[in-house]
C-alpha positions, 0 to 999 in steps of 0.5 A, a space after each residue: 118357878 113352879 117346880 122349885 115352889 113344889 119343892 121347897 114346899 115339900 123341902 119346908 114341910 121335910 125339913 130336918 137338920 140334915 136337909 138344911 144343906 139342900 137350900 142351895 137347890 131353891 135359894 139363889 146365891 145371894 138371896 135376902 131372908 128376912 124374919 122377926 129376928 134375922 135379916 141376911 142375905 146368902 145361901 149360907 147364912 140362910 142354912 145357919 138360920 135353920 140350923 140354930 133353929 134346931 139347935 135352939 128348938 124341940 122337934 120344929 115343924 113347918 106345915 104349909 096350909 096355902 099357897 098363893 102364886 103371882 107372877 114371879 113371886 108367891 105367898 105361903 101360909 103356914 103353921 109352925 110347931 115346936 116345943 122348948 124345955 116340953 113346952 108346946 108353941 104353935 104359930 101361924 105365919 107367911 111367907 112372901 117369896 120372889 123368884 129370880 128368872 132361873 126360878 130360884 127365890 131371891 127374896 123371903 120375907 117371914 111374917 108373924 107376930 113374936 109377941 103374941 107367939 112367945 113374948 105373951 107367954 112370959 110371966 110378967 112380959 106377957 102381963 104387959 103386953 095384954 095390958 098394951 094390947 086391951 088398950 089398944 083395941 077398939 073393941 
């Protein structure tokens, strides 16, 4: 498990359309990922994930901040940058990884709040959503 967290870690951090063809290297063959939007199971549906990602955003990037191991499994917290139509975002998010016993990841699971990330940011969406949340907090 060790050698593949490091590698996928820097694979992560690397990313880039052509090494999305790599995942096969951390990802089991029918590992299940699950995010705010997508929840497949399967090396390739995986790389279409990263794939669109490209597509669809300007210059993403991953930046790893920690990285907490248990047993057969770890957490890594993350920075996410990119850009829309020259529109910067920056969110924070983790990951909860399960490692298979060959050390591959049998299951990622994403953590991280699309309304605050990018809903927040929609004219009149955003105003609803602020309005929700002040009604919801206690303080």
């Amino acid at each position: 498990m060790e050698n593949t967290l490091q590698g996928l870690v820097e694979w992560y951090q690397t990313l880039s359309p052509d090494s999305v063809a790599r995942a096969g290297e951390f990802y089991a063959p029918q590992a299940h990922f699950k995010d705010p939007f997508n929840d497949v199971r399967g090396v390739p549906a995986i790389e279409r994930i990263f794939l669109h990602m490209f597509a669809q955003l300007e210059s993403p990037r991953f930046v790893v901040r920690d990285v907490c191991r248990g047993e057969g499994s770890a957490m890594l917290c993350w920075d996410f940058a990119f850009s829309v139509r020259g529109v910067a975002y920056r969110l924070q998010g983790s990951s909860r990884l399960e490692f298979d016993p060959n050390g591959q990841v049998s299951s990622h699971v994403d953590y991280w709040d699309p309304a605050e990330a990018l809903f927040m940011r929609v004219p009149l969406l955003g105003w609803v959503l602020r309005k929700l949340y002040k009604s919801l907090s206690a303080t």
